[in-house]
C-alpha positions as protocol buffer text, in pm:
chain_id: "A"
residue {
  index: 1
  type: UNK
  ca { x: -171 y: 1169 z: -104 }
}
residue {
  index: 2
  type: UNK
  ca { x: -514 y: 1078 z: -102 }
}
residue {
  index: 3
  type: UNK
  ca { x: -730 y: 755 z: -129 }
}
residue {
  index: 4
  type: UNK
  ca { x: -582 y: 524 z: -421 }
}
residue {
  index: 5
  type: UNK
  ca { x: -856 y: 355 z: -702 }
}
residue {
  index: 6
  type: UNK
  ca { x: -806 y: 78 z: -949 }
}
residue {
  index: 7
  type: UNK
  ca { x: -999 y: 164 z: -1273 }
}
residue {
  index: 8
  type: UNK
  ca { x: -1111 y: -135 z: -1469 }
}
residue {
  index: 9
  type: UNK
  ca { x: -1267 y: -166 z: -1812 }
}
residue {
  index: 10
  type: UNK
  ca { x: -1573 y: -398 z: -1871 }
}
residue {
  index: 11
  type: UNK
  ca { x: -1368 y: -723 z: -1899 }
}
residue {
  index: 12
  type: UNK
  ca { x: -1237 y: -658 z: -1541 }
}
residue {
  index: 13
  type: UNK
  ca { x: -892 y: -583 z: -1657 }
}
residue {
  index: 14
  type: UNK
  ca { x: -730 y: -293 z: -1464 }
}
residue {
  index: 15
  type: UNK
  ca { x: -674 y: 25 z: -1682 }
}
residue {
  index: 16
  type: UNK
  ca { x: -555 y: 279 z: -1467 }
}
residue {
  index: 17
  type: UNK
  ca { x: -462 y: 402 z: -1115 }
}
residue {
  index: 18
  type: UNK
  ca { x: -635 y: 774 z: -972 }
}
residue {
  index: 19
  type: UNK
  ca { x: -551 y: 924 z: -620 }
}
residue {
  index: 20
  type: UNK
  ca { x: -826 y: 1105 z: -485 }
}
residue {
  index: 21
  type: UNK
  ca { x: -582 y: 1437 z: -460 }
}
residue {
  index: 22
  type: UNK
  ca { x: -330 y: 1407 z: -723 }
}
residue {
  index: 23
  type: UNK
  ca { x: -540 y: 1288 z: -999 }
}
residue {
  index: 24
  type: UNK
  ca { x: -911 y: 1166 z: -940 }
}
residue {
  index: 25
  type: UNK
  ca { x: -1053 y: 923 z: -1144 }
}
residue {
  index: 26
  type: UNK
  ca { x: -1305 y: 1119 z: -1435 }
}
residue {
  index: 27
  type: UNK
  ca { x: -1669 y: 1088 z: -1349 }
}
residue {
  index: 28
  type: UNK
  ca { x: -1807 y: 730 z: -1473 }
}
residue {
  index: 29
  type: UNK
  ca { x: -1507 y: 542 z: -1416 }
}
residue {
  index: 30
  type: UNK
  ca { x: -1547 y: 225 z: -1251 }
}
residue {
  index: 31
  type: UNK
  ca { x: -1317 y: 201 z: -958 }
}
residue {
  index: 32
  type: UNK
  ca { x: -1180 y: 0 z: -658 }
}
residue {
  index: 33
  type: UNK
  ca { x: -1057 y: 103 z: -367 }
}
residue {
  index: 34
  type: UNK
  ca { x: -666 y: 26 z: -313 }
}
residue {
  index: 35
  type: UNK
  ca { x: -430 y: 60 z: -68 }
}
residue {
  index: 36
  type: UNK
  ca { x: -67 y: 208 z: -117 }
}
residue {
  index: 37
  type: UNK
  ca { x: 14 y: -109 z: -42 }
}
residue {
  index: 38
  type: UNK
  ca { x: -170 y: -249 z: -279 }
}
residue {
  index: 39
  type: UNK
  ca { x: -64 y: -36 z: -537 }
}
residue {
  index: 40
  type: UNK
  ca { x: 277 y: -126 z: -478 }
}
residue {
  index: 41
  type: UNK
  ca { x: 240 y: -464 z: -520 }
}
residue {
  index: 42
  type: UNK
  ca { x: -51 y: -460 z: -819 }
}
residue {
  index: 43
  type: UNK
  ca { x: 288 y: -275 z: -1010 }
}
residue {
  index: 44
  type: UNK
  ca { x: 549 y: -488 z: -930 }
}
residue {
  index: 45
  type: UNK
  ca { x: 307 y: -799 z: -1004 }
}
residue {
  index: 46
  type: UNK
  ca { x: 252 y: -591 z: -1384 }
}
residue {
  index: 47
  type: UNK
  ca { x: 633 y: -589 z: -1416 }
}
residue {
  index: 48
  type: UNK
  ca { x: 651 y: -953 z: -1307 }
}
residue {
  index: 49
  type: UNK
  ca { x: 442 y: -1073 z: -1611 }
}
residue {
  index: 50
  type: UNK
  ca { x: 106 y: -1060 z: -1455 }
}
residue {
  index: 51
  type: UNK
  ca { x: -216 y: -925 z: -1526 }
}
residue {
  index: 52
  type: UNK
  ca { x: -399 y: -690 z: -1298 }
}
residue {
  index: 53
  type: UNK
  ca { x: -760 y: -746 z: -1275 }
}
residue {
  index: 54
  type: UNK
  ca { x: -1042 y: -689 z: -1037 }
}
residue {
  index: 55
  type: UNK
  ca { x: -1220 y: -958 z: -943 }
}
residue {
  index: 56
  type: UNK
  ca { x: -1611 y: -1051 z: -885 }
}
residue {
  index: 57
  type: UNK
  ca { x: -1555 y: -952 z: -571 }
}
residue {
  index: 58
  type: UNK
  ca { x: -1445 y: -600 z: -654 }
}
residue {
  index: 59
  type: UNK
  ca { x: -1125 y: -641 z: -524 }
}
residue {
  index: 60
  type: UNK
  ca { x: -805 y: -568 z: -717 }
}
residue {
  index: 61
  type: UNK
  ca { x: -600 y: -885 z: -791 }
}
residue {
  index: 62
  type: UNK
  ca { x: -291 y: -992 z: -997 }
}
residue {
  index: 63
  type: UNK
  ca { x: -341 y: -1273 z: -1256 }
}
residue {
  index: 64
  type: UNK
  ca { x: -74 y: -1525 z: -1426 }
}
residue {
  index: 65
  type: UNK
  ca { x: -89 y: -1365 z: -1785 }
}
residue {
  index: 66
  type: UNK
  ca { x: -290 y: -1574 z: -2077 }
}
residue {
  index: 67
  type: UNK
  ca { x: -145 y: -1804 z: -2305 }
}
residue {
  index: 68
  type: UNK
  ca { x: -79 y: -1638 z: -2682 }
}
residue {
  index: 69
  type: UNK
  ca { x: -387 y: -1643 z: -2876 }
}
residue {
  index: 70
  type: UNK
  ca { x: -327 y: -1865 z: -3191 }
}
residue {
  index: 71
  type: UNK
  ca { x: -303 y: -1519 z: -3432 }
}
residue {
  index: 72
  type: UNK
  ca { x: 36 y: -1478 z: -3143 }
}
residue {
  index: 73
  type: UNK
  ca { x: 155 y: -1791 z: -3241 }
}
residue {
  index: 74
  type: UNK
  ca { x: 147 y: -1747 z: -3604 }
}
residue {
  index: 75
  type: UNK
  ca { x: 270 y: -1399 z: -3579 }
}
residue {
  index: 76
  type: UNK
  ca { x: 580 y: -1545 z: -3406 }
}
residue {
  index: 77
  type: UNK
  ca { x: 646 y: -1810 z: -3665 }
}
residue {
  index: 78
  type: UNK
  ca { x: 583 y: -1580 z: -3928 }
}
residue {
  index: 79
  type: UNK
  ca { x: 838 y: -1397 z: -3804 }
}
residue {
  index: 80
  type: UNK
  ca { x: 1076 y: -1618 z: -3724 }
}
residue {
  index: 81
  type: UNK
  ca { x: 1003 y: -1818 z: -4076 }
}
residue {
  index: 82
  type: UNK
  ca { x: 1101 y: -1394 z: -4248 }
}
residue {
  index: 83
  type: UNK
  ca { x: 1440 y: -1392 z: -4045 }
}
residue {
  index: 84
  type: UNK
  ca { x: 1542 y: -1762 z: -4171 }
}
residue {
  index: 85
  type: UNK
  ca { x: 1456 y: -1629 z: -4516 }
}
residue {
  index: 86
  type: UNK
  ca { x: 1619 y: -1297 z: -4488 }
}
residue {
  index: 87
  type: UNK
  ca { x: 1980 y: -1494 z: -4328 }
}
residue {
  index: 88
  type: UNK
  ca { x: 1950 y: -1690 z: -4642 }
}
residue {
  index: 89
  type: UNK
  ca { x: 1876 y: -1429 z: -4920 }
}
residue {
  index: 90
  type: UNK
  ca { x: 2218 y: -1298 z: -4966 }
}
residue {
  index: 91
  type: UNK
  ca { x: 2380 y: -1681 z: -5018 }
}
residue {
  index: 92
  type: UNK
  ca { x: 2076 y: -1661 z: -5290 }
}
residue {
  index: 93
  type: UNK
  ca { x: 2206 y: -1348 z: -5449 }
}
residue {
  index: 94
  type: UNK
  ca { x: 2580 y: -1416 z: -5415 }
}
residue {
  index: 95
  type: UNK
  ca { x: 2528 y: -1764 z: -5600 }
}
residue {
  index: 96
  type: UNK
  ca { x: 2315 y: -1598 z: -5856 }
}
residue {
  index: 97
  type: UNK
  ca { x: 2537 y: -1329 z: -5916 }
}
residue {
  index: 98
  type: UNK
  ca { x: 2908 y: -1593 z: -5962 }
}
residue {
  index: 99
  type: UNK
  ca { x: 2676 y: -1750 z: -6188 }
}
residue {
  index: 100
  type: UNK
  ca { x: 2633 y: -1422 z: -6432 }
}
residue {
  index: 101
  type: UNK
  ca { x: 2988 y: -1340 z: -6365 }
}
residue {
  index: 102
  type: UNK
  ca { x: 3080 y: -1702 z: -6457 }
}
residue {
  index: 103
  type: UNK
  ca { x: 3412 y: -1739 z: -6232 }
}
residue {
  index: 104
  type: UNK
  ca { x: 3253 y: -2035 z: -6023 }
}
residue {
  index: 105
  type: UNK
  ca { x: 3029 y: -2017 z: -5744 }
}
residue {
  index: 106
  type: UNK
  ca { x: 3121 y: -2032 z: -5388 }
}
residue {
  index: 107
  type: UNK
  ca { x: 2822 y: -2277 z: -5345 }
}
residue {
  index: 108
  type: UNK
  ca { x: 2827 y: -2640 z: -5527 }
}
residue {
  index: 109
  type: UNK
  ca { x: 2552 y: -2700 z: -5749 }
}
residue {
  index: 110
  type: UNK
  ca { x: 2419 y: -2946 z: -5454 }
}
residue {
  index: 111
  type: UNK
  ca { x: 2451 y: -2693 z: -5208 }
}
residue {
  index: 112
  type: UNK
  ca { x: 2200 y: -2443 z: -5409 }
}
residue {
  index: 113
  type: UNK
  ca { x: 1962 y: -2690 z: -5436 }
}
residue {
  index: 114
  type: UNK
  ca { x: 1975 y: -2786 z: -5073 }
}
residue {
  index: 115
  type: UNK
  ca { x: 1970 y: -2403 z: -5008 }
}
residue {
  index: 116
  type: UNK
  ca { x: 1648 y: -2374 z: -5224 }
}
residue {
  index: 117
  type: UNK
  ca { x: 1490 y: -2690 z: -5116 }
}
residue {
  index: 118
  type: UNK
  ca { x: 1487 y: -2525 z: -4745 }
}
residue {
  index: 119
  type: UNK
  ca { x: 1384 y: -2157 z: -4852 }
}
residue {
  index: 120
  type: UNK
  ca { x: 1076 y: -2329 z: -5027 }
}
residue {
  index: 121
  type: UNK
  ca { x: 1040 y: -2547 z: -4681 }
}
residue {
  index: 122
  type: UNK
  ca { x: 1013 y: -2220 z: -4505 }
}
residue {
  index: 123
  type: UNK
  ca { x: 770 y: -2063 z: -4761 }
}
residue {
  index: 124
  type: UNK
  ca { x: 549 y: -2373 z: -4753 }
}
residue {
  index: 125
  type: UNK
  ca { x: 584 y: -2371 z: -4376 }
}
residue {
  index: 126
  type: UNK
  ca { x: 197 y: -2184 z: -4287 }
}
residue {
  index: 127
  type: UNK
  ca { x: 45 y: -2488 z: -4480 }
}
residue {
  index: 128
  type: UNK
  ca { x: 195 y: -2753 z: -4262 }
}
residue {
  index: 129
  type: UNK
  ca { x: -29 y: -2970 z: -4073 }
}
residue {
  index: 130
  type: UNK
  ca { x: -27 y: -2842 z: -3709 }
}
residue {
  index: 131
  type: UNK
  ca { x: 30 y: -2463 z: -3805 }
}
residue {
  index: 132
  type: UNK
  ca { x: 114 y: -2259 z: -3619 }
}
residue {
  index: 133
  type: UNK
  ca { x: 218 y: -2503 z: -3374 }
}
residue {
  index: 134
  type: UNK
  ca { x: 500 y: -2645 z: -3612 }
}
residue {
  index: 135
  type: UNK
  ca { x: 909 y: -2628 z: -3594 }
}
residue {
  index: 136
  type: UNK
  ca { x: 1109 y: -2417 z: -3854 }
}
residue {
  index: 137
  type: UNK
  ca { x: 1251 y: -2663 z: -4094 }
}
residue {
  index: 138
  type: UNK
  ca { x: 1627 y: -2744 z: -4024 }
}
residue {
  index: 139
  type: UNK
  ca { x: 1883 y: -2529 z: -4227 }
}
residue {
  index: 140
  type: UNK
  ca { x: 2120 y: -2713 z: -4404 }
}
residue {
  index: 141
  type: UNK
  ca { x: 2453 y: -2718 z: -4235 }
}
residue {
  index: 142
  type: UNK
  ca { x: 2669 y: -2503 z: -4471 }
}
residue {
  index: 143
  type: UNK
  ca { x: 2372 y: -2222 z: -4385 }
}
residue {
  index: 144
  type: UNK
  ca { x: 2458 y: -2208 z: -4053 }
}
residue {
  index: 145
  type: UNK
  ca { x: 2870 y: -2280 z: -4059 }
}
residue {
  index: 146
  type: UNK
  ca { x: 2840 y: -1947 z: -4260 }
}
residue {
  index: 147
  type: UNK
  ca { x: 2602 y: -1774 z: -4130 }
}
C-alpha cells in the first residue's frame, strides 16, 4: 500500500479515501494526506456518529455530527404523526363496518368520538404552535390497551 488521501468536497466534508497504489485519487481532487493510522481512526470515528472533515488547516479531523435541520424534525413527526394514524385506522374501519352490519360495535359511542377527537389531534398536529418541535397528542387509553 501506498500513501493514503482524504478527498473533501468544497464544504470541507470528507468524500472519499484514495491510496496512491490501489486506487489514486482522479486528477482535480482535493486531497489530504493521511496516515493508516489515521484512516483507521477517521472510519471508526464515521461509524461512531461523527463527521469527517478537513479542517482550515488541511488536516483531516472527526466532527460531533450536526443537529437535524428543522425539515429533519418535521420529517420525523410526520412520520411518527402517519404511524399513530395508521395503528388507529383499523379501530376506524372495524367500528364503521359493526355499524353497517348493525350487531353492536365493539367501541361505545364515547369511545369513537374519543378515537376521532385524537385522529383529528394528529391531523391538526403540523399547525400547532411550536411545530415541529411539538409532542404527539396522547392516545386515548382503550387505543393503546388494544393496540
Amino acid at each position: 500500500m501506498g500513501q493514503k488521501f482524504a478527498a473533501y468536497n468544497t464544504q470541507g466534508a470528507i468524500v472519499a479515501f484514495y491510496d496512491s497504489v490501489d486506487s489514486p485519487a482522479p486528477e482535480g481532487v482535493a486531497v489530504t494526506k493521511i496516515t493508516d493510522e489515521q484512516w483507521r481512526l477517521l472510519l471508526a470515528g464515521q461509524e461512531a456518529g461523527k463527521r469527517l472533515a478537513v479542517n482550515e488547516s488541511g488536516n483531516a479531523v472527526l466532527l460531533d455530527p450536526l443537529p437535524p435541520s428543522r425539515a429533519d424534525v418535521a420529517a420525523t413527526m410526520r412520520a411518527g404523526r402517519d404511524a399513530a394514524m395508521s395503528v388507529t385506522d383499523w379501530l376506524v374501519s372495524r367500528h364503521q363496518d359493526e355499524k353497517i352490519i348493525g350487531n353492536g360495535t365493539t367501541l361505545t359511542a364515547d369511545q369513537f368520538a374519543a378515537l376521532l377527537k385524537y385522529r383529528q389531534a394528529l391531523r391538526d398536529l403540523s399547525d400547532a404552535p411550536g411545530w415541529p418541535n411539538v409532542a404527539l397528542p396522547v392516545a386515548p387509553d382503550f387505543v393503546t390497551a388494544i393496540a
